[in-house]
N, C-alpha and C positions, 0 to 999 in steps of 0.2 A: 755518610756515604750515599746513603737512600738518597736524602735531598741531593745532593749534586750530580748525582746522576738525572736525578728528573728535571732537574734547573738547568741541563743540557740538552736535554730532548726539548726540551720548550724551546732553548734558542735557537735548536736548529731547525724546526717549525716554525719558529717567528725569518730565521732568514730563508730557509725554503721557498715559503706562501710570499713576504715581500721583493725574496728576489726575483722567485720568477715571475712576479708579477713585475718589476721595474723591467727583467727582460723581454716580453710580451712588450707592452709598450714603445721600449724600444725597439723592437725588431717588424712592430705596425701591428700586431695580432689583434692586442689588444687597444680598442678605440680610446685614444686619451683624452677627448670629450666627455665620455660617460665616468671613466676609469683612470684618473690622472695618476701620472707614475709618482710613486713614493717618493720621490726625490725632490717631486714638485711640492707636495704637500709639508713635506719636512722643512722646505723653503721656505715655501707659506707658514706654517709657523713659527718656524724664528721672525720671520717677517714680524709677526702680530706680537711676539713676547720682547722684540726687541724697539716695542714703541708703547711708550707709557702711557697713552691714551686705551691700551689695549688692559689693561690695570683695573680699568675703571668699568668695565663690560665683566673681568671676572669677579668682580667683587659685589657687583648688583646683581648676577646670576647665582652668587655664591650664598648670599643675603638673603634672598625669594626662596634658598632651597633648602638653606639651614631653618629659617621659620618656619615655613613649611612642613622642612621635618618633624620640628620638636613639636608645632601645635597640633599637626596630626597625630602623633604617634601619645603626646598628652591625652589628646581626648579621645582616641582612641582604647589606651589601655583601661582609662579611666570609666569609659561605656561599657568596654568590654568584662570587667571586674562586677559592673554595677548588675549588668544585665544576669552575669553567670552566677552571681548569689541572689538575685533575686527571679526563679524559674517563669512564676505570673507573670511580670512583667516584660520579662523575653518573649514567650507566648501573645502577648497582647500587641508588643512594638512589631513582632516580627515580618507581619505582611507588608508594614512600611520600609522595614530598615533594607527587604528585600528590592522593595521599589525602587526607592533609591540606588540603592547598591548597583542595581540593572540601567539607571540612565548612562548613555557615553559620556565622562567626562568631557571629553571636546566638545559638547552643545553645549557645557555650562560657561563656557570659556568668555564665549559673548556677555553672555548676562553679567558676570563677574565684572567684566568691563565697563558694561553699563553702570551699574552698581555700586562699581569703588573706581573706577574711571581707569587710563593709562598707567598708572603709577604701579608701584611695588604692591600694593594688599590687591589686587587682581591677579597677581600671579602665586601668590600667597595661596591664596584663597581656592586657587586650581590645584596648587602644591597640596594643599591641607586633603583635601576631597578625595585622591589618589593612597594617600598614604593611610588617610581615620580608616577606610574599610578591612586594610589589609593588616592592622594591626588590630582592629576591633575584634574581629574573626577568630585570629590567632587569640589575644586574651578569653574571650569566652571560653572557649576550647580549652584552653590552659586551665582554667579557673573548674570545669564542669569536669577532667582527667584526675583532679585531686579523689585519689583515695580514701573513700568513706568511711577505711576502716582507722586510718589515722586521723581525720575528725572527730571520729570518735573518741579515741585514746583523750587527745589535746582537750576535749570537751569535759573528759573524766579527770582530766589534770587540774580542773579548771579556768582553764585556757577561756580569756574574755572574746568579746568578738576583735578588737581590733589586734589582740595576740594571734589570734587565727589567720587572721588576714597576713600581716607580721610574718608570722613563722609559719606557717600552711600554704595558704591559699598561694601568695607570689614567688614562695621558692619552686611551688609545684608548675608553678606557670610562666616561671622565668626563663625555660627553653624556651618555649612557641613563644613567648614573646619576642625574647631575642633574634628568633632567627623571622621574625615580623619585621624588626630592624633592619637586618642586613639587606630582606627582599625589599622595600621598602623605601632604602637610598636612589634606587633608580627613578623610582617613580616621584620621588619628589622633584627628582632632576627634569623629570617629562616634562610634572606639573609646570616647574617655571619656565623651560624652554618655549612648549606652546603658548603659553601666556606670552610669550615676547615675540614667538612667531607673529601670534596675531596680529600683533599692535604693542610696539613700545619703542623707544626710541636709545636704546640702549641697553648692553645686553648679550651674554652669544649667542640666544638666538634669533636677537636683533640683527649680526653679523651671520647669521647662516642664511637669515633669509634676503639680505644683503646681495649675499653670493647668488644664493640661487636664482632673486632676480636680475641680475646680472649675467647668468648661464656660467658663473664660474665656478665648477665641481671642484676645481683646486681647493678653493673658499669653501665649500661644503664639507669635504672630508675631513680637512683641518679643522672645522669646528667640531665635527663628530668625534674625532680621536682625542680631543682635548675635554671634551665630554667624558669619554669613558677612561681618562686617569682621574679625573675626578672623582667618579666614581667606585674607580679600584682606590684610590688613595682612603676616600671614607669608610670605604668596605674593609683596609687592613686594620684603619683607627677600633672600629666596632669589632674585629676580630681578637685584636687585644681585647678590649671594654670587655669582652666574654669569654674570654680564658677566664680575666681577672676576680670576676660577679660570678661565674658559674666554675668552682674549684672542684668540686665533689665530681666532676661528669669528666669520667676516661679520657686521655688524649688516644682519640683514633687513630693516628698514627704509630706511637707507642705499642698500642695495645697489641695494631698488626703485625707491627713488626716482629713483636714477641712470639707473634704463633710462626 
């Protein structure tokens, strides 16, 4: 009963905000040069989903974001584990990893291209950059949160090291990881977008920027709203993924309800 009452305050906020916004529009308020009316945009995308060449722009965008994700968030967990059991080693990398960490991605965007040319691993490559830090982050964290006092025990169990790691170390840091994940899907989606803004010849951000040289915000908003179900759609995949991987951890919902 909870959920459906909330699942009706959201619909009447999603048509609130876009009706009055398509009535603005048409009533002149609002400029439909900067602010095209929803009705336009809904157009514009059937337009694009109703032509197969349109297929073929979600599917290299979709391509650049999935690698992206998985090789960032690979080498990321994997640095971040590495660094968080070994303290020396953190201490010694950390004035670089800070370096790094602090350049804008957008200056790398060029180089990438120079690099690995137009094609798909330059936008990869942007994808990867965006997403390694903010799961790296997060695993260290995770990794450095584990309880020394349960180290301990597993150590006295005789718990080997990769038993620790096993059963310690990534259960204890499989929250911040995960929720490394879910933050993390947007940004891979940036990665590939700018990479296609820059320079590619196919792509949605090939089509966004399309539009916007073109002056057509129609074209612009549609590619952004087609962006972010993407986004929610991978964000519900990973929402399952972490009910299912993380069981021991309260349903929030449940719990408040109870009180």
């Amino acid at each position: 009963m909870r959920g459906s009452s909330e699942r009706l305050i959201q619909i009447g906020l999603s048509v609130f905000v876009f009706g009055g916004w398509q009535l603005g529009v048409s009533a002149g308020i609002i400029d439909a040069f900067f602010f095209p009316a929803p009705l336009d945009i809904i157009s514009q995308i059937w337009t694009w989903i109703s032509d197969s060449e349109f297929y073929n722009h979600v599917v290299i965008t979709l391509t650049e974001t999935v690698l992206g994700y998985i090789i960032g968030t690979l080498l990321g967990v994997a640095a971040g584990v590495w660094l968080g059991l070994s303290p020396r080693t953190a201490r010694i990398l950390d004035p670089f990893i800070k370096s790094l960490n602090a350049i804008p991605r957008v200056v790398l965007a060029p180089i990438f291209v120079l690099w690995l040319g137009l094609g798909l691993w330059s936008k990869v490559a942007l994808a990867v950059t965006l997403v390694f830090f903010i799961t790296f982050f997060n695993a260290l964290q995770g990794v450095r949160e584990v309880n020394p006092a349960v180290l301990a025990n597993a150590r006295i169990l005789g718990a080997s090291g990769g038993n620790l790691l096993r059963h310690v170390y990534f259960p204890a840091a499989a929250s911040w990881i995960l929720s490394s994940l879910r933050t993390s899907v947007g940004f891979a989606v940036v990665g590939a977008i700018i990479g296609e803004y820059l320079g590619a010849s196919a792509g949605l951000g090939y089509l966004i920027a399309q539009a916007e040289g073109n002056f057509n915000s129609v074209g612009v908003f549609a590619g952004i709203i087609i962006l972010a179900v993407f986004v929610l759609v991978i964000d519900q995949i990973l929402n399952v993924a972490e009910k299912r991987l993380i069981t021991w951890r309260p349903d929030n919902d449940r719990s408040q309800g109870a009180i």
